[in-house]
C-alpha positions in Angstrom: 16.9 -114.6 85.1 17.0 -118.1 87.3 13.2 -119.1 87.5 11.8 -116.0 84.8 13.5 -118.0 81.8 11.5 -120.5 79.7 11.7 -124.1 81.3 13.8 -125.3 79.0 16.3 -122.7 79.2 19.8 -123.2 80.5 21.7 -121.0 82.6 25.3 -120.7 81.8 27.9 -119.0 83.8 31.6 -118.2 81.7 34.8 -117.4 83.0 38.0 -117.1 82.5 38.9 -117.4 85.9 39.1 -120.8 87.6 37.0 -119.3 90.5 33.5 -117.0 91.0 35.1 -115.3 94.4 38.6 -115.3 95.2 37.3 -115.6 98.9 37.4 -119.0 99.2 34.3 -119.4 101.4 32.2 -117.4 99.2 33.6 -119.2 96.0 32.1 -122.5 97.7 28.5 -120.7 98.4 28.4 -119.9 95.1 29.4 -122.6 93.4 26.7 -124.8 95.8 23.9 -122.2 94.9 24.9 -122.6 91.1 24.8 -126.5 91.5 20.9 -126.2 93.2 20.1 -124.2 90.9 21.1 -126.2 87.5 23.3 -123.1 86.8 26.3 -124.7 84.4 30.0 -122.9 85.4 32.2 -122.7 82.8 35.6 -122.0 83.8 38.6 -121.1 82.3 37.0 -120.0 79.2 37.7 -116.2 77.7 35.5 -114.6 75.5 36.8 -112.8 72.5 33.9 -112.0 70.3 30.1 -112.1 69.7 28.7 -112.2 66.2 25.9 -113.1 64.1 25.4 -116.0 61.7 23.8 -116.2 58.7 19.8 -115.8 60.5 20.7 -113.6 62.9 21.6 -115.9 66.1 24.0 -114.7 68.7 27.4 -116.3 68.4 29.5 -116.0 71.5 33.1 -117.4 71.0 35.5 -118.6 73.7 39.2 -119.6 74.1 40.4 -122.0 76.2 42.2 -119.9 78.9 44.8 -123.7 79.5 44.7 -125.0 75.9 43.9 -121.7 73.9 41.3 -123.9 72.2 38.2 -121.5 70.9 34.8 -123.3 70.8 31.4 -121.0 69.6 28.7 -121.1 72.0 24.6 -119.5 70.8 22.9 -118.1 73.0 19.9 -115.7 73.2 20.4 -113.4 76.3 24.1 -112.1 78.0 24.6 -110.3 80.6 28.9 -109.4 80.0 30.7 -108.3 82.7 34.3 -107.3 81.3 37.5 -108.1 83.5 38.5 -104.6 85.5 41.7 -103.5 84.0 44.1 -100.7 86.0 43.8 -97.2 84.5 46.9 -95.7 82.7 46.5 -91.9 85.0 45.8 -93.4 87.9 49.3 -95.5 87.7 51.2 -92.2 85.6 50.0 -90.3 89.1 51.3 -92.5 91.5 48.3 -93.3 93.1 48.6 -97.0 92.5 50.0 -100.5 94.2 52.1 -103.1 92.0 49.2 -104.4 90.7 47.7 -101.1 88.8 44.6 -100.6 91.6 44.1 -97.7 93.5 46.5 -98.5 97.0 43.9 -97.4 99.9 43.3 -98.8 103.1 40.7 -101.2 103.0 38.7 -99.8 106.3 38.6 -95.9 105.4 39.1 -96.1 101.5 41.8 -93.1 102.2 45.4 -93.5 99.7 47.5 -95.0 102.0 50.5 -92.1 101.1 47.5 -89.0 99.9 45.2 -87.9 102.2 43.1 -86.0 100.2 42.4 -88.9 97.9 39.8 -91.4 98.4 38.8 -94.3 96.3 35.9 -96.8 96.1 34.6 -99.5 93.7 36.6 -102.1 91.0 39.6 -99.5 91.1 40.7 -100.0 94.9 43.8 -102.3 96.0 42.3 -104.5 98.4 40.5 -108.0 97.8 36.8 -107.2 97.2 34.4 -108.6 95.0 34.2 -105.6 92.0 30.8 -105.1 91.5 28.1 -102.5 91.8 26.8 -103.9 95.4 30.4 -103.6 96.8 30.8 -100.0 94.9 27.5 -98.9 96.8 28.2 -100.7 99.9 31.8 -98.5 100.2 30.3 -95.2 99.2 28.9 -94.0 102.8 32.2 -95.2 104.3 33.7 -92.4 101.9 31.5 -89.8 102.6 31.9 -90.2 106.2 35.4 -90.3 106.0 35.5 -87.1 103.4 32.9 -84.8 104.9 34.8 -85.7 108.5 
């Protein structure tokens, strides 16, 4: 949307995170792009709800993550992203680490313990960035690694 939005439009990125990236590195790419850009980050802020008021206009609201302080924020256009949570059968079969995510080997995306189970995308163990690009980045290393 940076650039296609009217001039006087603000960018707004929200998180309840305190970082973009766990990678460190990429966290400060990000953040320096954002800052060029006149992107505002917002960290540490959780979104519970949207609603409407009384004309119609988009009401996000937002707890402080720290303080558990909500605030309402308007805004016209969202793109929501929710948090990737661990999936109840995937932990009920075995198949996962402490953590609830699937427990492969980051280089073959083959379970570390089944070798007839492969796993790609926001469900896998490893530190990865979950989104589609990494999902679609992973997929020809599994269907080398299956159809071999």
């Amino acid at each position: 949307m940076h650039e296609v939005s009217a001039a006087n439009s603000r960018l707004q990125y929200w998180t309840p995170n305190k970082e973009i990236f766990s990678f460190p590195y990429a966290n400060e790419v990000a953040l320096d792009e954002c800052h060029k850009r006149g992107i505002d980050v917002m960290f540490g802020w959780e979104m519970l709800e949207v609603k409407y008021d009384h004309l119609g206009q988009k009401i996000a609201v937002f707890k402080n993550v720290d303080t558990g302080a909500t605030i309402e924020k308007t805004f016209n256009t969202a793109s929501i992203n929710p948090p990737s949570k661990p999936h109840q059968y995937l932990i009920d079969a075995g198949l996962t680490d402490a953590r609830g995510f699937v427990d492969v080997n980051k280089y073959t995306l083959q379970h570390n313990q089944f070798e007839n189970v492969f796993a790609f995308g926001d469900c896998v163990g490893f530190e990865t960035t979950r989104t589609q690009a990494a999902a679609m980045a992973q997929n020809p290393v599994v269907k080398n690694n299956v159809l071999n």
